[in-house]
C-alpha positions as CSV (number, residue, x, y, z in Angstrom):
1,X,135.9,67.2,136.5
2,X,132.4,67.1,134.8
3,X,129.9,64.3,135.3
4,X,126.7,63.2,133.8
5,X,123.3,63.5,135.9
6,X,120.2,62.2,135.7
7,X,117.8,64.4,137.3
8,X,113.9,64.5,137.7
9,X,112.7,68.0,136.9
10,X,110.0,68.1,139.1
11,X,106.7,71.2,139.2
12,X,104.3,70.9,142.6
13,X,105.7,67.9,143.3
14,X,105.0,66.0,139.8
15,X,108.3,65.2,137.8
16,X,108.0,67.1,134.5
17,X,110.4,66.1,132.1
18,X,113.7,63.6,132.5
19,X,116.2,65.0,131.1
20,X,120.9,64.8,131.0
21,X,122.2,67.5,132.0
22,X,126.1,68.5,132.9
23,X,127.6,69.3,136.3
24,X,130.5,71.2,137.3
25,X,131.2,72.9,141.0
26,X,128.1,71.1,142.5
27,X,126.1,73.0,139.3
28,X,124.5,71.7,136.7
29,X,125.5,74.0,133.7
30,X,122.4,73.0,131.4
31,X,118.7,71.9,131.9
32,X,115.9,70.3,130.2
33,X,112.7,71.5,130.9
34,X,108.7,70.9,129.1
35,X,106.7,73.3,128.3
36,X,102.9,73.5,127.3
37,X,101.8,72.4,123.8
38,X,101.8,75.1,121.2
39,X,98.8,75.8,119.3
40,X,99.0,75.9,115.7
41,X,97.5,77.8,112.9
42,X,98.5,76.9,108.8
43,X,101.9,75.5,110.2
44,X,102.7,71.7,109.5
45,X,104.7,72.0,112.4
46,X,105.9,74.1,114.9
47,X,109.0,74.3,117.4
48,X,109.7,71.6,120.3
49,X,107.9,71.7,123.7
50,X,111.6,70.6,125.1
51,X,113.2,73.1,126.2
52,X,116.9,73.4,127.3
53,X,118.9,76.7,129.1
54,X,122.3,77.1,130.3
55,X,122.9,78.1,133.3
56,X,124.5,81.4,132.0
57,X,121.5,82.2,130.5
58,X,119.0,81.2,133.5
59,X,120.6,83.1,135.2
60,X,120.4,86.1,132.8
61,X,117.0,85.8,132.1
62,X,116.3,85.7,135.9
63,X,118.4,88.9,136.2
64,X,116.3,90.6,133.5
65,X,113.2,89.8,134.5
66,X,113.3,90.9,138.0
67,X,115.1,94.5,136.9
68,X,111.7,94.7,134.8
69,X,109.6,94.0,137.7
70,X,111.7,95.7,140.1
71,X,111.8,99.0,137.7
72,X,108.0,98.6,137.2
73,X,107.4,99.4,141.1
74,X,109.6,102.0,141.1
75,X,107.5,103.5,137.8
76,X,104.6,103.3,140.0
77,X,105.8,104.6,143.1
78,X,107.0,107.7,141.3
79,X,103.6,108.2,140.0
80,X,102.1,108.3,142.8
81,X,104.5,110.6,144.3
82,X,103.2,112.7,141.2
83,X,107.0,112.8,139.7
84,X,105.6,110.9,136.8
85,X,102.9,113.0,134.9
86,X,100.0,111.8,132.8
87,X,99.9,108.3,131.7
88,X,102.3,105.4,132.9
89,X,101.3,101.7,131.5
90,X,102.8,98.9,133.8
91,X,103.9,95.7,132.5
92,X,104.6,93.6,135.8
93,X,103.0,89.8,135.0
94,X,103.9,90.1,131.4
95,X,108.0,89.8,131.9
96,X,108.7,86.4,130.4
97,X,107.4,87.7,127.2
98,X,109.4,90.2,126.4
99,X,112.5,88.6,128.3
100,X,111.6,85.5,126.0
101,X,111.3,87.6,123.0
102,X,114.4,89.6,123.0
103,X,116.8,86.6,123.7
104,X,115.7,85.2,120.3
105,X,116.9,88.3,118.4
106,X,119.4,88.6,116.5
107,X,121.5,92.0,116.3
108,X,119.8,92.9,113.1
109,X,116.1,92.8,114.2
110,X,113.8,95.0,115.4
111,X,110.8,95.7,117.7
112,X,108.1,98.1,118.3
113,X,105.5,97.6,120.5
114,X,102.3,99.8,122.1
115,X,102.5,101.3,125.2
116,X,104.1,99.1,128.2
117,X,107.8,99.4,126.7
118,X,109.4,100.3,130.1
119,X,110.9,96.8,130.1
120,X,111.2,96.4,127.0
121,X,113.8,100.1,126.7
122,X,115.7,98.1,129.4
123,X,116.1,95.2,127.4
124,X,117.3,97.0,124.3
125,X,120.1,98.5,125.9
126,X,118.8,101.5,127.8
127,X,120.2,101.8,131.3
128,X,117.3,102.2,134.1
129,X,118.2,105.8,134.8
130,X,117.6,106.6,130.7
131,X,114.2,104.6,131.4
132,X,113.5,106.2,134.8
133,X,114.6,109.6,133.5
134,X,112.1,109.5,130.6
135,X,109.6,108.7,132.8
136,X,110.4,111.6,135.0
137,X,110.7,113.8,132.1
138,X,114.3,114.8,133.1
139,X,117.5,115.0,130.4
140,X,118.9,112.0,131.7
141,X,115.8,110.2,129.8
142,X,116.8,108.3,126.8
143,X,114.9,110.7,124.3
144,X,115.6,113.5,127.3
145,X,112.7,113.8,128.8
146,X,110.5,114.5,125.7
147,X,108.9,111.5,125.2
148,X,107.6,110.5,128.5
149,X,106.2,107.0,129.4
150,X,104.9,105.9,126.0
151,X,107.3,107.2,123.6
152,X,111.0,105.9,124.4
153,X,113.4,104.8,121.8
154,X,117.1,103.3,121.3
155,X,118.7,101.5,118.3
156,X,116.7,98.9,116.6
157,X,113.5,99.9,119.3
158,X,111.6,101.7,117.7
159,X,109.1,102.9,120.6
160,X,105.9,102.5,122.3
161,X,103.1,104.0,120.8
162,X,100.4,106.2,122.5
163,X,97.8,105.3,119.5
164,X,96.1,101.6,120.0
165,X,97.4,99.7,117.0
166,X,98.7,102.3,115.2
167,X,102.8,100.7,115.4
168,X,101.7,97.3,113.9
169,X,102.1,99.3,110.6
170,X,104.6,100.9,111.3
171,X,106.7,97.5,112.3
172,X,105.1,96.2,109.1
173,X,107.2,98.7,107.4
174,X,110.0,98.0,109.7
175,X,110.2,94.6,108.6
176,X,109.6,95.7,104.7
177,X,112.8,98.3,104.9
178,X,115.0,95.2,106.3
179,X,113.6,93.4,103.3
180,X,114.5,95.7,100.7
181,X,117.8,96.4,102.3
182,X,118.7,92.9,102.3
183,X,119.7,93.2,106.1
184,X,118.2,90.0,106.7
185,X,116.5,91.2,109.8
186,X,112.9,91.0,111.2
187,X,110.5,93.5,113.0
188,X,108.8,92.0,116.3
189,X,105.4,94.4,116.2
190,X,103.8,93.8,119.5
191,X,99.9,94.9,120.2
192,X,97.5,93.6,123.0
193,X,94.1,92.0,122.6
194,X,92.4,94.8,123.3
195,X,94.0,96.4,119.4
196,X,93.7,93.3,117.6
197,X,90.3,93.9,116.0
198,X,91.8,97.2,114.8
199,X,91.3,97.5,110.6
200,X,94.7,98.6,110.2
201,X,95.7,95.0,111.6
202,X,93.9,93.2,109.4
203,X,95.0,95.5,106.3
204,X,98.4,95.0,107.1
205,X,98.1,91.0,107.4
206,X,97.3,91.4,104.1
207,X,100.1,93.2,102.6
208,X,102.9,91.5,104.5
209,X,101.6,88.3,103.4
210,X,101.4,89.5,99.5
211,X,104.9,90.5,99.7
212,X,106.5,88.0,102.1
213,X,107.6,90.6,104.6
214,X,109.5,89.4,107.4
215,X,107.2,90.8,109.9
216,X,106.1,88.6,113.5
217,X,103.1,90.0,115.0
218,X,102.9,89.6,118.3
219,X,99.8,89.8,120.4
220,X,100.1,89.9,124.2
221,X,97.1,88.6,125.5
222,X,97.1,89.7,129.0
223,X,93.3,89.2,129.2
224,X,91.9,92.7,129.2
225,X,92.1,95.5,126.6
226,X,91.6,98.6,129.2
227,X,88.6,97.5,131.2
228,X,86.8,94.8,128.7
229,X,88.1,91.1,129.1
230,X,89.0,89.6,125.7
231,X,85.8,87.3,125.7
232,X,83.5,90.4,125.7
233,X,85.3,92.1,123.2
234,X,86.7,89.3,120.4
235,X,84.0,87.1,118.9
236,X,87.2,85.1,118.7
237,X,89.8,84.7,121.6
238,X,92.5,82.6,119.2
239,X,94.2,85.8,118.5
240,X,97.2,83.3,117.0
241,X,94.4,82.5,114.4
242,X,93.0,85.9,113.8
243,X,96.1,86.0,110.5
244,X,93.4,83.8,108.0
245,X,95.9,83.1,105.8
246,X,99.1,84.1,107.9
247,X,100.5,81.4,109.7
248,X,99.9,81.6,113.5
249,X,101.0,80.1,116.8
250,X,100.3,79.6,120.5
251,X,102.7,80.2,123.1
252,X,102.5,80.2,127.0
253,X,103.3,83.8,127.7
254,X,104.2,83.1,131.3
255,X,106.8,80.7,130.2
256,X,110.1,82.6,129.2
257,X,111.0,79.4,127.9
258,X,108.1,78.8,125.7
259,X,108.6,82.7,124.4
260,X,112.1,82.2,123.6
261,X,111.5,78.7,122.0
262,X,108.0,80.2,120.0
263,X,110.1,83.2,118.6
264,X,113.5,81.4,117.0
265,X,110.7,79.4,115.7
266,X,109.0,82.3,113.9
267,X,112.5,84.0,113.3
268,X,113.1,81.2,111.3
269,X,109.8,81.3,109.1
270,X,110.3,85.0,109.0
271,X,114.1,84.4,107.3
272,X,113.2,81.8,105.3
273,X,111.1,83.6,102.7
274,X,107.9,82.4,104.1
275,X,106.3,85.8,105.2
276,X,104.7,86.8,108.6
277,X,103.9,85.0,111.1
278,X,100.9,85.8,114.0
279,X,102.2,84.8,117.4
280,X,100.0,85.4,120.6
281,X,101.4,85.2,123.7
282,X,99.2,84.2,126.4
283,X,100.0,86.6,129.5
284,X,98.5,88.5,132.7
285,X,99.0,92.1,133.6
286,X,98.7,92.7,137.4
287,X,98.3,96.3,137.4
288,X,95.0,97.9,135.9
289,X,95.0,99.5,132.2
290,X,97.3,102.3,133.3
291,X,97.8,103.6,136.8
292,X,94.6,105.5,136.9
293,X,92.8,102.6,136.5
294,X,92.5,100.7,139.6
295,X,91.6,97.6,137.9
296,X,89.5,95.6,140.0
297,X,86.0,97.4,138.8
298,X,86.3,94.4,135.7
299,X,88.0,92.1,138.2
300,X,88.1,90.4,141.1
301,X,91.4,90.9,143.6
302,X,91.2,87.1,144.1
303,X,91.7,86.7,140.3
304,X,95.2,88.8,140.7
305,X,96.1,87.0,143.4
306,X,95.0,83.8,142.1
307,X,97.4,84.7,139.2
308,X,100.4,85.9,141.5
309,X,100.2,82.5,143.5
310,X,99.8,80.2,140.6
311,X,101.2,81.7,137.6
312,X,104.1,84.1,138.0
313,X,106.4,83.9,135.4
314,X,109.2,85.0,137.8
315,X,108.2,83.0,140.7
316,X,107.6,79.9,137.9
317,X,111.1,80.1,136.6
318,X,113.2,80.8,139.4
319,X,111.5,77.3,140.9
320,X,112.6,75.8,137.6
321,X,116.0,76.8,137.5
322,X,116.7,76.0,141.4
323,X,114.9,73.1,141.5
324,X,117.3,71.7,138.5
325,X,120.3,72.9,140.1
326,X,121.3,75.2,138.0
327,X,121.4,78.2,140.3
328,X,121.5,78.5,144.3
329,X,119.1,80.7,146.9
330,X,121.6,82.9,147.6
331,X,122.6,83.9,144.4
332,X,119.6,84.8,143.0
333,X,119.6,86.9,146.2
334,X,122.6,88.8,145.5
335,X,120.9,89.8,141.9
336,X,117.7,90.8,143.8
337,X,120.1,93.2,145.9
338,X,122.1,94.2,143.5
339,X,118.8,95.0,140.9
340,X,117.6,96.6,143.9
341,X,120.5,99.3,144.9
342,X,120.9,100.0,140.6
343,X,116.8,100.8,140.7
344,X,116.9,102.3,143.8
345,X,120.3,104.9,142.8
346,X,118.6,105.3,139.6
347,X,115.5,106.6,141.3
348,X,117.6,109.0,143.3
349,X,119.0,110.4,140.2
350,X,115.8,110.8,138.1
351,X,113.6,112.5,141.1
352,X,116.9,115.2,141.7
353,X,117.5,115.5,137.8
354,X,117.1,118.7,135.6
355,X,114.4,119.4,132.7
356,X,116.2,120.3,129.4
357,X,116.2,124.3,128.8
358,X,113.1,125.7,126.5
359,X,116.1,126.1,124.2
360,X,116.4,122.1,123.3
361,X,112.4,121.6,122.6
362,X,113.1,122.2,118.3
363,X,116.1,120.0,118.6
364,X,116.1,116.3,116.9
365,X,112.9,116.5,115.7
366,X,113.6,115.3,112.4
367,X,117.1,112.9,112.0
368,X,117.6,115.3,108.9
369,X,115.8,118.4,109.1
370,X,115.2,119.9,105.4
371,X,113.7,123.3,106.3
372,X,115.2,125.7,109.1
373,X,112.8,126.5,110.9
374,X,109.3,124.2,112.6
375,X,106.7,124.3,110.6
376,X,102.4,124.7,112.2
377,X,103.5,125.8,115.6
378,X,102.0,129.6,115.0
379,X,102.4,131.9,117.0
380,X,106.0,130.9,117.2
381,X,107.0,131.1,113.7
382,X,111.0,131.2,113.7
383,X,111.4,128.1,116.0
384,X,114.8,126.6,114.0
385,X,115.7,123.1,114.2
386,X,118.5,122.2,116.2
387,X,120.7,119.6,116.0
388,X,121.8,118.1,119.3
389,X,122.6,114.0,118.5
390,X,124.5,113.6,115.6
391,X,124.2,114.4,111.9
392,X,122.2,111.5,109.8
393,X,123.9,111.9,106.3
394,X,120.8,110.5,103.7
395,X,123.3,109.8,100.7
């Protein structure tokens, strides 16, 4: 039998929002919750700061943030144990934003982001041994091995990027080939602060916004572009503003909520034949820059743990959703385990795996390869393509 409730949704002992929420089996099976104010830039308005989830969908999110986190540890215990060679880019801290992000797309959108896309291969349908693998650089990796920590790819994900800012064009056009297709989809092209005063980013503003192009440009502001803290490098720090004449917004990048809520907001502007849209999500990266960097030359260790305490976008939402009832202890326990035995088999499987033979470097290089054989890789002039995925037929 369901009931009505009336519950106080409370955060360090301060109720939060008031809010009705439905209860079945001793669980409620929807919650209200606030979150902070969005910031605004050219937008007579922008999405609600009341925020409702399911409990399907806490519970998702939940799940899908802690396999990031969880994968994330095992990324950098495999680099230390030197089965991940040259870089690997960590993105634990920065979770709720792409957890946020990708429950607000539809199947026809797209993303393509920098260099932290471990998560973010997860989230787009790559199991963790295809995301391990890659890192491993072992054929069970999603692009077998070749690509490596920075360059993994699935359908409608169309990488990380090893150059800083160089994919925000290359979303731009993204977003431009849904347009002229009449798909109806977006492209999500993801930087961090440390890119946004890159030319390109400013010349591509400027051409999406002259031909409406359904582009969100998202920039994570984890505080830090490598070792320089956004106030030292940015004259300006409101990233959500840096558009001029694009529309921007503000979101709380530790709040999954707030992502979610901030990106059917600009999915909407996007679809509605209004252009791009400039969103900055407000985030922390606990690691340094990449693994080499030990990140606390620019930094204080308090500051991280200051963060962890306070802040934790995991931590944050799994008080939320247990506080309103929607979930118990124990099962956000048996997701822990069971996120733990998948990462930890997948592991396993990606130290133990095989390379791909010499034989499969020329293959897939090109979806539709015009010429036989690889061109400027002298002295080995009669490499041929090889076709190993399947055929792409361009008529």
């Amino acid at each position: 039998m369901l009931s009505t409730c009336i519950r106080y949704i409370c955060k360090r002992g301060k109720p939060q929002s008031l809010h009705l929420v439905s209860c079945s089996n001793n669980y409620a099976t929807e919650a209200t919750f606030e979150t902070k104010p969005f910031r605004l830039h050219r937008l007579e308005s922008g999405p609600s700061n009341i925020v409702s989830i399911t409990r399907d969908d806490a519970l998702d999110f939940y799940n899908k943030m802690h396999m990031i986190r969880r994968l994330e540890t095992a990324a950098g215990n495999l680099y230390k144990d030197k089965f991940v060679r040259g870089f690997c880019h960590l993105y634990s801290g920065q979770e709720a934003c792409a957890v946020g992000m990708r429950a607000a797309m539809r199947p026809q959108d797209s993303i393509i982001s920098a260099y932290r896309v471990h998560g973010w291969t997860y989230l787009m349908g790559v199991h963790p041994l295809g995301v391990l693998a890659e890192l491993t650089g072992r054929q069970s990796g999603c692009a077998r091995g070749k690509g490596g920590s920075m360059h993994m790819y699935t359908k409608n994900f169309y990488g990380g990027n090893g150059i800083v800012g160089a994919q925000v064009p290359l979303g731009v056009g993204v977003a431009f080939a849904a347009k002229y297709s009449g798909t109806d989809g977006i492209c999500l092209a993801l930087y961090g602060d440390g890119a946004a005063n890159q030319g390109q980013i400013f010349e591509v503003y400027n051409i999406a916004k002259l031909w409406d192009i359904p582009c969100i440009f998202v920039c994570e502001n984890n505080g830090y572009g490598m070792g320089t803290s956004a106030e030292r490098g940015s004259a300006s720090t409101a990233f959500y503003t840096r558009g001029d004449y694009v529309p921007g917004i503000w979101v709380d990048g530790m709040d999954v909520l707030a992502v979610r809520e901030a990106t059917q907001f600009a999915v909407s502007h996007c679809i509605s034949g209004k252009g791009p849209l400039v969103m900055e999500t407000m985030t922390y990266r606990y690691s340094g820059h990449s693994m080499s960097d030990p990140g606390t030359s620019y930094r204080t260790r308090e500051e991280v743990q200051e963060v962890r305490q306070t802040r934790d976008p995991i931590t944050l939402f799994k008080e939320k959703i247990i506080t309103a009832e929607l979930v118990t202890v124990d099962e956000l326990k048996k997701l822990e385990n069971e996120i733990r035995v998948t990462v930890d088999e997948a592991v396993k499987k990606a130290r133990a795996d095989n390379e791909i033979g010499l034989d499969e470097l020329t293959c897939d290089i090109y979806s539709a390869p015009l010429e036989p054989t690889v061109r400027g890789i002298t002295p080995w002039n009669n490499l041929e393509h090889k076709r190993l995925g399947p055929a792409v037929n361009l008529h």
